[in-house]
Each structure stands twice: as C-alpha cells, then as structure tokens.
C-alpha positions in Angstrom: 211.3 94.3 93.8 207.9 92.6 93.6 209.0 89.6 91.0 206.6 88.1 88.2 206.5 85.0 90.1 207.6 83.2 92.8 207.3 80.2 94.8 204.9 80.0 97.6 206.0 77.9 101.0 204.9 77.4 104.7 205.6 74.9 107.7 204.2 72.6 106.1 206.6 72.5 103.4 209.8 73.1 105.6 208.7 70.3 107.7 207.7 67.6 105.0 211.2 68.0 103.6 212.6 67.5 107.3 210.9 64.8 107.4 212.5 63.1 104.9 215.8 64.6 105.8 215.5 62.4 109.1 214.6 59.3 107.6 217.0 56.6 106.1 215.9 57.4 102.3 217.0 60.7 100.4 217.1 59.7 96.9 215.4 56.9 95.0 213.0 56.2 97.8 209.0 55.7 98.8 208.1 59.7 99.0 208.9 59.8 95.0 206.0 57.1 94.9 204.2 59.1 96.9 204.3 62.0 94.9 203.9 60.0 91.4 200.3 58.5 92.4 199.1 61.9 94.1 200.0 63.9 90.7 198.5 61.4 88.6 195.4 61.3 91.0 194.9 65.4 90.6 195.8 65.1 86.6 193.3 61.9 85.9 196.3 60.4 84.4 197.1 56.2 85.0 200.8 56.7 85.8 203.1 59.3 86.4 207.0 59.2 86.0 208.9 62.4 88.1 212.3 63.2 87.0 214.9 65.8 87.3 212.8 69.0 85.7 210.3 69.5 83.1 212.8 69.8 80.1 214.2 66.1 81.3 210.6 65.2 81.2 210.4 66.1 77.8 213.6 64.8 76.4 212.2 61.7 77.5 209.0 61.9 76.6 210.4 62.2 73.1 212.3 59.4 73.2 209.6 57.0 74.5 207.9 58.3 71.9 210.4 57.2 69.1 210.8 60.4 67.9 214.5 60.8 66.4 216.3 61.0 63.3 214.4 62.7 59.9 211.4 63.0 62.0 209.9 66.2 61.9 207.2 67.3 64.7 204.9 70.2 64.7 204.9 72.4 68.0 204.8 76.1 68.7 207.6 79.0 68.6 205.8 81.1 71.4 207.3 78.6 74.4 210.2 78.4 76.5 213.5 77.0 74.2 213.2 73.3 75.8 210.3 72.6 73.7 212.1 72.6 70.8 215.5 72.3 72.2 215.0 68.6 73.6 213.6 67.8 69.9 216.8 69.3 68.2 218.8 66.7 71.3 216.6 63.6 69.7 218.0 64.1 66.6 214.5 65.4 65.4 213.3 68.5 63.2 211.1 71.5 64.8 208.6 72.6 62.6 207.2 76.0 64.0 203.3 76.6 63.8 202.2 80.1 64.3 199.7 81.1 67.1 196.0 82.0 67.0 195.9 85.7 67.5 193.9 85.9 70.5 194.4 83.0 72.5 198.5 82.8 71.6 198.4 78.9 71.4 199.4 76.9 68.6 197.0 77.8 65.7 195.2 74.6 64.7 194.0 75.9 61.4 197.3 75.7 60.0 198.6 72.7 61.4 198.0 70.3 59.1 199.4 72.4 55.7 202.8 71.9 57.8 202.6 67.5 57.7 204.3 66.1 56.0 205.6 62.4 55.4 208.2 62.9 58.1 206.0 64.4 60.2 205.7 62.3 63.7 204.4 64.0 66.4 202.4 67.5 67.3 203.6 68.8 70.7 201.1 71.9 71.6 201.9 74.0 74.3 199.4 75.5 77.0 200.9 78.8 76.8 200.3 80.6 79.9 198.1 77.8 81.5 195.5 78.4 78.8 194.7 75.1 77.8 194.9 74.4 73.6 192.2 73.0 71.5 192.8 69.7 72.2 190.1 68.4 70.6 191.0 70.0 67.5 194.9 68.7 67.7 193.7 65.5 68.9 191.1 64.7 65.3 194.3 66.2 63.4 196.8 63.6 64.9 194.2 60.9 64.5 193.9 61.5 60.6 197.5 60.8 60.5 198.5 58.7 62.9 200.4 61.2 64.6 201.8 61.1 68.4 200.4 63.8 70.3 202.6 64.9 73.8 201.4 68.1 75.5 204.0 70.9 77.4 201.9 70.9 79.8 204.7 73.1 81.8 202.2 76.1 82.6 199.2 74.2 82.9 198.8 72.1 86.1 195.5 72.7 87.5 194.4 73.8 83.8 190.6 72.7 82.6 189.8 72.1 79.3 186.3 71.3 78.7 185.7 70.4 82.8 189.2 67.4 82.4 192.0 68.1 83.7 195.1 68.8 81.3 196.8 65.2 81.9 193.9 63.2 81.7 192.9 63.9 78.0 193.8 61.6 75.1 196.7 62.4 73.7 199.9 60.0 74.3 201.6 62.3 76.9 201.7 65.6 79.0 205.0 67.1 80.7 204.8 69.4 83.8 207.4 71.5 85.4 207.8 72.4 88.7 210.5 75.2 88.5 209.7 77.5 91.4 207.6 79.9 90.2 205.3 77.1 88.4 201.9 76.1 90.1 203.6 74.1 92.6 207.6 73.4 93.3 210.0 70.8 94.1 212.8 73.3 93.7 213.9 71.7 90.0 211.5 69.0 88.7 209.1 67.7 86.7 206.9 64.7 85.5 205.5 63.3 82.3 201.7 61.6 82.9 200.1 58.9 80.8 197.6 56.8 80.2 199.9 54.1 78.3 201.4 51.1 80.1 204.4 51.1 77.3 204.8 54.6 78.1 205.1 54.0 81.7 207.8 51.3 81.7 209.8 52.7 79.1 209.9 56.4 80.7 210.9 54.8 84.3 213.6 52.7 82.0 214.9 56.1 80.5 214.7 58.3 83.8 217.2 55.8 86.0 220.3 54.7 83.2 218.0 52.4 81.1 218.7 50.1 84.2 216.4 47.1 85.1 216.7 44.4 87.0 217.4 41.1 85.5 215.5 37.6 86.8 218.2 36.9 89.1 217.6 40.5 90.9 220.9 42.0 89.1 221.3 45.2 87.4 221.1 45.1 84.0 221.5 48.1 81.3 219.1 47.5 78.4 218.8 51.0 77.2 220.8 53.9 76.8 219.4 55.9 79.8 220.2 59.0 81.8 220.2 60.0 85.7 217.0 62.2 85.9 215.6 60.9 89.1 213.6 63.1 91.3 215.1 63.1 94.6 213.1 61.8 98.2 213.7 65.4 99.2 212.2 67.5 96.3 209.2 65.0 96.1 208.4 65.4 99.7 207.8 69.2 98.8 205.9 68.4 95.9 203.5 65.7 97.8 203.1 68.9 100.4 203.0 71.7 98.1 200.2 69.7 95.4 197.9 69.4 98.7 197.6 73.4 98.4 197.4 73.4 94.1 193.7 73.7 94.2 194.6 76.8 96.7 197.3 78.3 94.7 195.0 78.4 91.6 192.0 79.7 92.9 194.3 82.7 94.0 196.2 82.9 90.9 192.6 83.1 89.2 191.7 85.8 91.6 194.6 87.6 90.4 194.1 87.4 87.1 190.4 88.8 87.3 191.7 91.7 89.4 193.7 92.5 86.6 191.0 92.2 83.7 188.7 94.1 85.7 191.1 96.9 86.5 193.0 97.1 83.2 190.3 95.8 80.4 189.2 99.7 79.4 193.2 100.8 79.5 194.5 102.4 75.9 196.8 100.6 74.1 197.2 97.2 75.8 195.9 93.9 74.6 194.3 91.3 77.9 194.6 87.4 77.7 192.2 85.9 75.7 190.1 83.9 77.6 187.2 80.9 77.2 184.5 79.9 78.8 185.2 75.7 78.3 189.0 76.5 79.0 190.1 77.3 82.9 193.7 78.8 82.8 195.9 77.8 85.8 197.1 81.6 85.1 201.2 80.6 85.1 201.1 83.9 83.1 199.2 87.1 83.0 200.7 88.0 79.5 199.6 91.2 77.9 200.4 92.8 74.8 200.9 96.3 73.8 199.5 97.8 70.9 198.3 101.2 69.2 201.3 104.3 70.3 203.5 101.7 72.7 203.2 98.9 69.7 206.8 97.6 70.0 208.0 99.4 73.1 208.3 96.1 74.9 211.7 97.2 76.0 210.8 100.5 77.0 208.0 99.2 79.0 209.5 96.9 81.2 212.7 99.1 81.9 210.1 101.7 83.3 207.9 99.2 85.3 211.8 97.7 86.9 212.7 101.2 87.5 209.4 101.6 90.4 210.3 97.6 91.9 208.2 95.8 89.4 210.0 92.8 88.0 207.8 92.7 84.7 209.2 90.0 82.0 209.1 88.8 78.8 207.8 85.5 77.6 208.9 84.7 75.4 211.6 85.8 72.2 210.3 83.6 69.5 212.1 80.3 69.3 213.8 80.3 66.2 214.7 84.1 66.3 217.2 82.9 68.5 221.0 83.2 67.1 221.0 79.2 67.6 218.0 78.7 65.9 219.2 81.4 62.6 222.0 79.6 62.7 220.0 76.5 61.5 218.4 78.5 58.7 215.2 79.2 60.8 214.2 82.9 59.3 212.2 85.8 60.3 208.8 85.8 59.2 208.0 82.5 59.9 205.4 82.9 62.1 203.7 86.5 61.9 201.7 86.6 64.0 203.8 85.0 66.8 206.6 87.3 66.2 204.4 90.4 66.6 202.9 88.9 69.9 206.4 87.8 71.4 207.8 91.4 70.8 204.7 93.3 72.5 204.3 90.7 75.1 204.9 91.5 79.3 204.6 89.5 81.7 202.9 91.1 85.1 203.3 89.6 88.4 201.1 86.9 89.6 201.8 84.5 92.1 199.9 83.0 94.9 201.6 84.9 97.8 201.3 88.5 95.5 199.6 91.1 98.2 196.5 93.0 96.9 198.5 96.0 97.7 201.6 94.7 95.4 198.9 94.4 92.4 197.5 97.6 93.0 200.9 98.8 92.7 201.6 97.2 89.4 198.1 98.5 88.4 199.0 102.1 89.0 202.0 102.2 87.8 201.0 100.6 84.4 198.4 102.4 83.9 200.1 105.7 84.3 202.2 105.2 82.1 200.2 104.2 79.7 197.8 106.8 79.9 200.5 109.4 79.6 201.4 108.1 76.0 197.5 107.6 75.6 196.3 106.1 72.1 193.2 104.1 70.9 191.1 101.9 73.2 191.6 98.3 74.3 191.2 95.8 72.1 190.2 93.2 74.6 190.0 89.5 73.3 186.7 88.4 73.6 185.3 85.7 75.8 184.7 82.5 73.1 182.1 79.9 73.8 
C-alpha cells in the first residue's frame, strides 16, 4: 500500500537518537535546547518551547494566551479536531469561520461579522501548508485587540510573502511533528514566539507549572502539565530539521508533478495556489466535482482497492457527533462542508518514488475518465 504520507529516515537519524541513547541524559536534557534554538533559527521566531505533540502545544498556547471561560475565538472547521478541541479543554467557545473557496483557508472576508464582545482570539489554520492571509487576519485582530496564534501544524517550511510561517507577527504559531508532518520526533510539537511573557509562561505550563524558587527549590506556581519533549525525540528532530529544506523542495516537486499531470483531468478540482504563498505541500488535497461531486467515499475505496492509501482531510469539525451534541448544526459553513465531503487526500511524502506517483496518477485518472464529465475547474494562480 503506498500511504498518503509517511515519515522519511536515514543513518543519520538512527544514529543521532543513539547518540543520545548512550549518553547520561534521556529526558529533560541539553539536545531539547538544542532542538528549541535550531527550530526557532529556521522559523525566524525569538524562542521556541517543544512539548509533547502539536495538540499539547496548542492547549498551551491557549492558556498562555488567557483564553478560558465565556471567551469565544474565531478559527476554522476545515482542520484536524485539536484545533478546536484544546479550546473546548480551556473552557473556551469555537466559533467556526467558513473557508475561501479556492484556497480552503479560513475566509477572512467573513471574519469580522463573527466578533463579538467575547471574542478573544483568531486562530487561522495553514491548511495543507498553504499559508493564510496573514496580513489580512493580522489588520483584523489589530482593530480589536484580538490575540492572533497560528496552527501552524502543516506549515513548517511554509512562505508567506518571502517570511517564514513563525516569524510573522501574530502572538504565536504551533507545529506538529507527527510522523508524516514535514519533519518528525515520532510525537511532538512546538509553539514559537516572539514574546518574552510568552516564552516563560509556556516553559512554566509545559513542565507542572514548576519553577525554581531563590533558594534553588521546586516550587509549583501554576497549575501545569507533563508535556516535555523527551532528549530522544529532540535528537531526531535536531537531525531530521537539518534535511527540512530537502524534504520540501521534494514535497514541492511532488506537488508540481501532480498539477502538471492531472490539471486538464474532468471532474477534479487542484489546490489553489499563489504566487506570494510557498506551500510546504503537508497535503495535496483535491476535490471532486461535476459526475463524481460527492463520491468521496466511492473514490477512495477504489484507489485502496489498487494499494493507494488515499485519505480524507478532513470531516468538518462540528459535523462531528461531539460537536452536534453541543448544538453545532449543518450548514454552518457552506462552503467548507461541500469542500470537506469532495476532498482526497493523494500521497505525497518525501521518500514517494516517481514510479509510486505515476501509479496514483494512472489509476486516478482512469477512473475518472471512465465516469468522464465537464472539464477542470483549476483554481487559478492569484498574485
């Protein structure tokens, strides 16, 4: 089965972890420190904090924030349920946004009809590794004084506007690195920003809410949780981030390979791409349309059935039975909805052969072309 993603490792990986499994720290030692200052070095952030995974790194991230109880904060439904999930686990409300049609990121037109006076934060996700406009979100939160955090989960090694996504100006970013993200440390993540606060507070959350009083003691000021990064997982980030400019240049290669061999197929919908925008390419989501308009299902069954794990990312958040349970309803989000229930997922991944994606190629596009239909409606490059 050739999966939609996977992680990529080497000897250089196995034996950066050895190293660490020789050496008298595995937990709570200098490799974490290590692997903090290189990630904020390659996202242009001041300070990095790496904990347990990326939804620990937003849970926090939330918290440093002071977003809690009767707050409500403004994100997307087309993301992965820890989005909203770690708001719901502050005590906060989700408000859902619906997506621009072509780029399937939070639409910023409508964002600011959804404020209101218990509105604290906007939390845009890169959906795919396609960065958002940030500069858009970023004037909105301003005029309100609102807190700005990025799931930045599919989007290390994402450009927006020549910057890398961790180094613009909103209060936060969160990055995962499950294994079939841009790089791995098995489980983990990170939060990077440019605030000192921030910084102290999000090391005082990751480790107990545990500091160390003047006389050297331990000394619990805040209610705190274990989500430390272990020696051993950061030693395979600090090896793995040294290949990230690697591993996206191929996942970019990937993705044009794709778009040049699929943009003129019937009935399916490409990424939407821009030119000030460079997508780390998590994803290579497409959507169907015209006769296979909601056989999502049908779809990915056939492409499993010739060793193609295809997937689906995502089921709109609150169409979830925990969400409809909490009086979310369908129809909140249009646009999304019809997007999340046409959307597959292809394989891309750094180690994906050529003759692996020629396989998914052929195999997609016969299908297709037996059910044939109207033409492509490629989304159009947007300067």
């Amino acid at each position: 089965m050739i999966p939609y993603g996977k992680q990529s490792l080497d000897e250089s990986d196995y034996e950066s972890v050895a190293k660490v499994l020789r050496g008298d720290w595995l937990t709570q030692g200098p490799t974490v420190k290590e692997f903090e200052s290189e990630l904020a070095r390659v996202s242009g952030a001041r300070f990095a904090v790496a904990v347990s995974s990326g939804t620990a790194a937003l849970h926090i991230a939330y918290l440093t924030a002071g977003i809690g109880k009767d707050h409500e904060v403004i994100t997307t439904t087309n993301t992965f349920v820890a989005t909203s999930n770690m708001l719901l686990a502050v005590g906060a409300k989700p408000v859902f946004c619906d997506i621009d049609p072509v780029m399937h990121n939070i639409d910023t037109k409508q964002i600011e009809k959804l404020i209101t006076k218990r509105t604290r934060a906007i939390v845009p996700v890169h959906y795919s590794g396609l960065p958002c406009d940030m500069d858009e979100i970023l004037k909105i939160a301003r005029k309100h004084k609102l807190i700005v955090i990025e799931d930045a989960c599919h989007a290390l090694g994402s450009a927006y506007k020549g910057k890398p996504i961790g180094s613009l100006k909103s209060d936060m970013a969160v990055f995962s690195f499950h294994p079939v993200k841009a790089i791995t440390t098995g489980e983990g993540g990170a939060i990077v920003t440019n605030s000192k606060k921030y910084y102290e507070k999000l090391l005082l959350l990751r480790s107990h809410g545990i500091t160390k009083d003047k006389a050297g003691f331990n000394s619990m000021i805040e209610l705190g949780y274990n989500y430390r990064l272990t020696d051993i997982q950061a030693a395979l980030g600090l090896s793995q981030i040294k290949k990230l400019d690697k591993f996206i240049s191929t996942r970019r290669m990937i993705a044009s390979r794709y778009k040049q061999a699929l943009q003129n197929l019937p009935n399916i919908i490409l990424p939407g791409e821009q030119a000030n925008r460079l997508s780390a390419w998590h994803l290579y989501p497409i959507a169907l349309t015209g006769k296979i308009l909601g056989k999502q299902h049908e779809v990915i069954n056939k492409l499993r059935e010739q060793g193609i794990g295809a997937q689906w990312h995502y089921p709109a958040v609150y169409l979830h039975p925990y969400y409809r349970k909490l009086g979310y309803k369908k129809g909140l989000c249009p646009v999304a909805e019809e997007f999340c229930g046409n959307e597959i997922s292809l394989p891309i991944f750094p180690s994906l052969t050529l003759r692996d994606q020629d396989k998914v190629i052929k195999v997609l596009t016969a299908f297709v072309k037996c059910i044939g239909g109207p033409m492509n409606r490629t989304a159009l490059n947007r300067n």
